[in-house]
N, C-alpha and C positions, 0 to 999 in steps of 0.2 A: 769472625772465625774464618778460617783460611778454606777455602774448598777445595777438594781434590778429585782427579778424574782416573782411576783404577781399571787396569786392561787383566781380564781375570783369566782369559784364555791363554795356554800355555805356549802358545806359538807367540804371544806376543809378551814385552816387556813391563812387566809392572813397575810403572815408574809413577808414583804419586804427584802432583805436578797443583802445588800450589799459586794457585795465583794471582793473592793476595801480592806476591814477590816477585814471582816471573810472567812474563807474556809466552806464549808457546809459537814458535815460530817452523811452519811446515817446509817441507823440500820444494812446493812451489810460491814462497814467498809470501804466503798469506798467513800468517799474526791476528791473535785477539787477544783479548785483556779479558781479564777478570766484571766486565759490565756485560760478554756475553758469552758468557762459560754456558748457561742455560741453553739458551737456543741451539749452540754448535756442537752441545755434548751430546743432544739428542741426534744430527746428525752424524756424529761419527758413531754412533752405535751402528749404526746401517751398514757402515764397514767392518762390520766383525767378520763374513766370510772370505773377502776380497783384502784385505789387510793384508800386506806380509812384510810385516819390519825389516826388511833387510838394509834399507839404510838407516843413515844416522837419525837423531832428532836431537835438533841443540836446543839447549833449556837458555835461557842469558838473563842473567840477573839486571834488575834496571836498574838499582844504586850502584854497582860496584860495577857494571860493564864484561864483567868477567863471564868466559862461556866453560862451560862443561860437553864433551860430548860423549852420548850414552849409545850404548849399543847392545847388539843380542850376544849373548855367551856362547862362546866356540863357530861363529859366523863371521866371517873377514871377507865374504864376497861385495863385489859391488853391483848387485843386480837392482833395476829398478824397482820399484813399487809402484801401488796403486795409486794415482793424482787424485787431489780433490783439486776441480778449477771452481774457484770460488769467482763471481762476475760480480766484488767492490759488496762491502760493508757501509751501508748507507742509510740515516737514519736511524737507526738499532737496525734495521731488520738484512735480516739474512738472505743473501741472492741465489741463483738456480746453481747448482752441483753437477756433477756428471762424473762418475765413476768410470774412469777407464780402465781396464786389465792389457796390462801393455805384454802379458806374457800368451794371452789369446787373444788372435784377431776376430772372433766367430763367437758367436753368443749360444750356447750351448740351452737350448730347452728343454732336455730329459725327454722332447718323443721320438719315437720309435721309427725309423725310416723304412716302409714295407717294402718289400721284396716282393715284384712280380717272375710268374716263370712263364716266357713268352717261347712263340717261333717265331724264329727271324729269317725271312726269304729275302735274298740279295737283288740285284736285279739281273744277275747272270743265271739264277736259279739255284743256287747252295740255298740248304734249309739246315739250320741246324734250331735245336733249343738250348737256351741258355736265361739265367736267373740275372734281375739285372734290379737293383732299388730306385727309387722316386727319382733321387739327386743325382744317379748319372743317366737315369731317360731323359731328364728336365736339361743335362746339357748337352746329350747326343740329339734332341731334339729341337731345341732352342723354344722347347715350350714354356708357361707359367704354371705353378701349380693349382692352378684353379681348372686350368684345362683337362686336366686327368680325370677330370670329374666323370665324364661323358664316357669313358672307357674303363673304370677301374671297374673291374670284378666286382671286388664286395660293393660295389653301389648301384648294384642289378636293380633291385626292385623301383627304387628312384630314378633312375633313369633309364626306362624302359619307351621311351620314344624314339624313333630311329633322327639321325642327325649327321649331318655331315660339315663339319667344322673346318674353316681354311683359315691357317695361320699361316707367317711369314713362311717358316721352313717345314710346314708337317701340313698334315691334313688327316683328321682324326674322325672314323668312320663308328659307327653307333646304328647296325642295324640289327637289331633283337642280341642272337644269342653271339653275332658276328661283332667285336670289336676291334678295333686295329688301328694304328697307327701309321701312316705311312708315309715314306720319307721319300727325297733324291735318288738316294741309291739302295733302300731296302725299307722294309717291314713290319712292326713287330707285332704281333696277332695274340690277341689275348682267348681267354678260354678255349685254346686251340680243338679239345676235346668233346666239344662239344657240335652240334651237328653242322652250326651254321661256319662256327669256324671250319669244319672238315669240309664244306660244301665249298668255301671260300680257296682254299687251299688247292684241290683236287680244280676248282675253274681257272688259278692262276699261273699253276705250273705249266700247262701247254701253253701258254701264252709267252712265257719266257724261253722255251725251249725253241733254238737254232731251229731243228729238226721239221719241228709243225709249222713254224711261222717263215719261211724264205728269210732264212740272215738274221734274224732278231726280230723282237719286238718293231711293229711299225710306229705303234705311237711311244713317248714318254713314258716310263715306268711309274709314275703317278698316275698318273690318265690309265694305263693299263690295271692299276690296283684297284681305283673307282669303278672302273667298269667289270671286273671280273666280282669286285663284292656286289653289284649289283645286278648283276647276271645271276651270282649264284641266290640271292633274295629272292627274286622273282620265281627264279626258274621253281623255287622250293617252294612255294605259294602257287604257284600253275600246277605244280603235281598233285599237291595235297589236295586241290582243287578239283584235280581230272579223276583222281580217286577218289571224291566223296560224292560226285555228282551220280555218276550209276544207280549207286544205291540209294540217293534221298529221292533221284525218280522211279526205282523201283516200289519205295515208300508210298510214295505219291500217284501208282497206279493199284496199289491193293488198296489203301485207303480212300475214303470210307466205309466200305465194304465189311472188311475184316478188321474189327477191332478187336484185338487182344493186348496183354501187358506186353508182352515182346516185341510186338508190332509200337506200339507207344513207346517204348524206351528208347527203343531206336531212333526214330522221329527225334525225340528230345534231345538225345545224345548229337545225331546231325545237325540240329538246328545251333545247338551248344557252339559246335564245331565252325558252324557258316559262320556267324557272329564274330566269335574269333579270326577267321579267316577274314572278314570285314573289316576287322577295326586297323586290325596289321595292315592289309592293304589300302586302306583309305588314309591312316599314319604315314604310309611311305608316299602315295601320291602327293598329299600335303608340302613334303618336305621336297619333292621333286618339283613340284608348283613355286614353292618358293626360293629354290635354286634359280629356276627360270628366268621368274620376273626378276630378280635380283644380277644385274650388271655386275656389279662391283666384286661379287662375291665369284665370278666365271671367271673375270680378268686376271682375279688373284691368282686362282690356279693357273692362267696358262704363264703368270711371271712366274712362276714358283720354281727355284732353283738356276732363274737367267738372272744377268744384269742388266734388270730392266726395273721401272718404277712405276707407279701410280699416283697420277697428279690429282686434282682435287676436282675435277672434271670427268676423272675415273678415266682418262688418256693415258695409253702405256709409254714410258718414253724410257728406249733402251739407246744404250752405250752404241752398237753396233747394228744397223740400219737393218739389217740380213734377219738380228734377231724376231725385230718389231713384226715383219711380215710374217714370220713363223707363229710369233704370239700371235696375231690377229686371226693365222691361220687354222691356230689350236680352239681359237676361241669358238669359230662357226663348229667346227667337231664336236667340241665340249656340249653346245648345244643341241646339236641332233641326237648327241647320244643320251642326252637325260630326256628329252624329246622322245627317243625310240622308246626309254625304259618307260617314261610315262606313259605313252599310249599301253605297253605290255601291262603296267600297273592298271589302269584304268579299265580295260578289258580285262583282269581278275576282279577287281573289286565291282564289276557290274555284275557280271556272272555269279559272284559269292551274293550281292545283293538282289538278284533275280530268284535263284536258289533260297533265297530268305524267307522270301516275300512269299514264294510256293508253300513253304513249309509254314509259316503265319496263315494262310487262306484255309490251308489244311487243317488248321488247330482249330480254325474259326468253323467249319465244317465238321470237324468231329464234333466239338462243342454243341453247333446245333443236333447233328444225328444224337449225342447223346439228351439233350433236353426235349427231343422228341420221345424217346424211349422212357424215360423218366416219366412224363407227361400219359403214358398208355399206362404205366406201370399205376400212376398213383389213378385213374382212372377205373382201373380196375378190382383196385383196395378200397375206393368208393363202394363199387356195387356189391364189394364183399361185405363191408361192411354196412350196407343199406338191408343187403340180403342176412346179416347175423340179427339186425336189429327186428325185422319181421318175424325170424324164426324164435326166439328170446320171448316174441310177445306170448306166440304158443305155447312155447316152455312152460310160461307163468300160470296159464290157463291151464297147462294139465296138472302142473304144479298144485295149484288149488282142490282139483280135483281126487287128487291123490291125500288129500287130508284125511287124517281120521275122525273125519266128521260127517253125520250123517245128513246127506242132502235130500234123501226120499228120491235120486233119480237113478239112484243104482236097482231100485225096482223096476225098471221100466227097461223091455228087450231094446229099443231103439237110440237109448239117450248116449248109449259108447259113441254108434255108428254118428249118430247126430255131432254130436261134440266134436269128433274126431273130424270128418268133413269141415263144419265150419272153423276149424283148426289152419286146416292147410287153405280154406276159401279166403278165410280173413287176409293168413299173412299173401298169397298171394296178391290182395287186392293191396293192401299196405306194401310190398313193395314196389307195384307199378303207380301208384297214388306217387311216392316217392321220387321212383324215378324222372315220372312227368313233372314235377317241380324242381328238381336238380337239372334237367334241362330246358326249363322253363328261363329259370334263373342265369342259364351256361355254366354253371359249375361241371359238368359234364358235357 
């Protein structure tokens, strides 16, 4: 029985295709027979969205030689189609495929290419903002898209460690709420709105301004953008710093003295604060530590934007001799100035960790003042309670006495005053009995 292979889709040609009688013979030359209609029916299903018959397909009889050529109704163009490159039918089995769309060079994925809204500072100082997507930052910057990692907005909470990234043509900055980008001849500053970016902005404009600086910028507009973002980090960590210090030693001379809730919230809320302040600046000196000791990584920047190279010796070798001294020259810069920021980093986070440490001693002090207090208190619910337990005894003795039962002592003028007396002598003697065993023992 003859089998047939049915194209059911209306863009394509239902041409049943026996072949028992014909071989089917494609636009690149590859032919099969009827022993492997199975295997190859299954892959040309895979072409049902990439298919598009515009050319011919000759059917050719093997007895009679004779060819037919079939085509789509009201389509006389001659546009290509999809290839299948088959690589040799060998031994039955079927060889690797590759579907080309020769009418798209670009593989279309269906996602979604986001749009950031940046500012962009020039290195002349024009600022303007403007909305720019993934695929033209990745070629105005000559970065990979893995690099964006460090910077993109929505990937805050994940990358929340400060970082400073040198690639060929950018250098991509990652301090807290500060991210940016920064290029040869400009900028692009992400969550500008935010504080660190405005702290950022606000440090690097006088920097590019003729006005302030004698003639322009003295160093590279790279070198000028690292240093103003990390001017403006620190500077924001010293303040935050010079403002909380006052008050965690004003804290720190009313306590232990004055303990109230207000007084303790505050404390907590300080301490909250130092810790914080801690961990940021100990994050940044980390990443300035490892700038340092890192060669390779100083050299990079001061090539960045010359024609010059990096041998595998981490030796700059530029084109024009003039350049090499300049890079060597940027390079001691490069490191005084992460040198300078360090020591500035280092002296906050010692001060935020001195301030810690104040306010831990302080907890540890209230702590004791309170377990002292505690300590009196339950001391004294002792002797109340030693003292209920004497009084209760009497209770039960008058208790008895007040029965309606006759003892023969209610005749006698004496036996109130008697009972009564030995009443308060008993508990008396029962609570100091008491007491001298409670501190016999040191329970008291």
């Amino acid at each position: 029985m003859a089998a047939s292979l049915p194209f059911s889709s209306p863009n394509y040609v239902n041409l049943p295709l026996h072949l028992a009688q014909f071989p089917v013979i494609l636009p690149g030359g590859i032919s099969f027979s009827r022993c492997k209609y199975e295997l190859i029916s299954r892959k040309l299903l895979v072409l049902e969205r990439s298919w598009v018959p515009r050319n011919h397909i000759r059917c050719f009889a093997e007895e009679e030689g004779a060819g037919e050529i079939v085509s789509r109704d009201g389509d006389d163009e001659d546009v290509p189609i999809a290839e299948v490159i088959d690589q040799g039918f060998s031994n039955g089995a079927v060889g690797s495929q590759r579907i080309v769309n020769a009418g798209d060079s670009s593989l279309s994925l269906g996602i979604r290419d986001p749009i950031y809204e940046v500012v962009e500072v020039m290195s002349n100082g024009i600022v303007s903002t403007r909305k720019i997507n993934r695929r033209n930052l990745l070629k105005s910057s000559g970065l990979r898209p893995r690099d964006i990692r460090s910077v993109d907005p929505s990937l805050w909470l994940t990358n929340s460690m400060p970082s400073l990234l040198v690639r060929e043509y950018a250098i991509l900055l990652n301090l807290g709420s500060l991210r940016a980008i920064a290029m040869q001849e400009r900028v692009y500053i992400f969550n500008y709105n935010r504080k660190g970016g405005k702290a950022f902005i606000d440090a690097l404009l006088p920097r590019l301004n003729p006005k302030n600086v004698n003639g322009g910028p003295s160093m590279p507009f790279v070198l000028e953008v690292v240093e103003a973002a990390l001017h403006s980090r620190i500077q924001r960590l010293e303040r935050r710093l010079m403002d909380l210090e006052p008050s965690v030693q004003a804290l720190l001379e009313v306590l232990p003295n004055r303990l109230t809730g207000i007084i303790l919230e505050e404390l907590r809320t300080s301490k909250q604060t130092l810790v914080e302040l801690g961990s940021r600046a100990g994050a940044l000196k980390q990443m300035l530590l490892d700038m340092l000791e890192d060669t390779h990584e100083i050299r990079r920047i001061c090539v960045l934007g010359r024609n010059c190279t990096l041998k595998k010796n981490d030796e700059i070798e530029c084109a024009v001799p003039s350049e090499k001294e300049i890079a060597e020259e940027e390079e001691e810069e490069i490191e005084m100035l992460l040198e300078n920021y360090l020591q500035r980093c280092e002296s906050c986070h010692g001060q935020a960790e001195r301030l810690l440490d104040s306010a831990k001693e302080m907890e540890d002090s209230i702590a004791v003042n309170l377990s002292s207090r505690r300590l009196e208190v339950s001391r004294v619910e002792l002797l109340l309670q030693v003292g209920t337990f004497c009084v209760a005894v009497g209770a039960l003795i008058a208790g008895i006495f007040g029965m309606n039962l006759r003892s023969y002592l209610e005749e006698h003028m004496f036996a109130f005053w008697l009972t009564t007396g030995g009443i308060f002598v008993g508990a008396v003697i029962g609570f100091f009995l008491m007491y001298s065993y409670l501190r016999k023992r040191k329970i008291l």
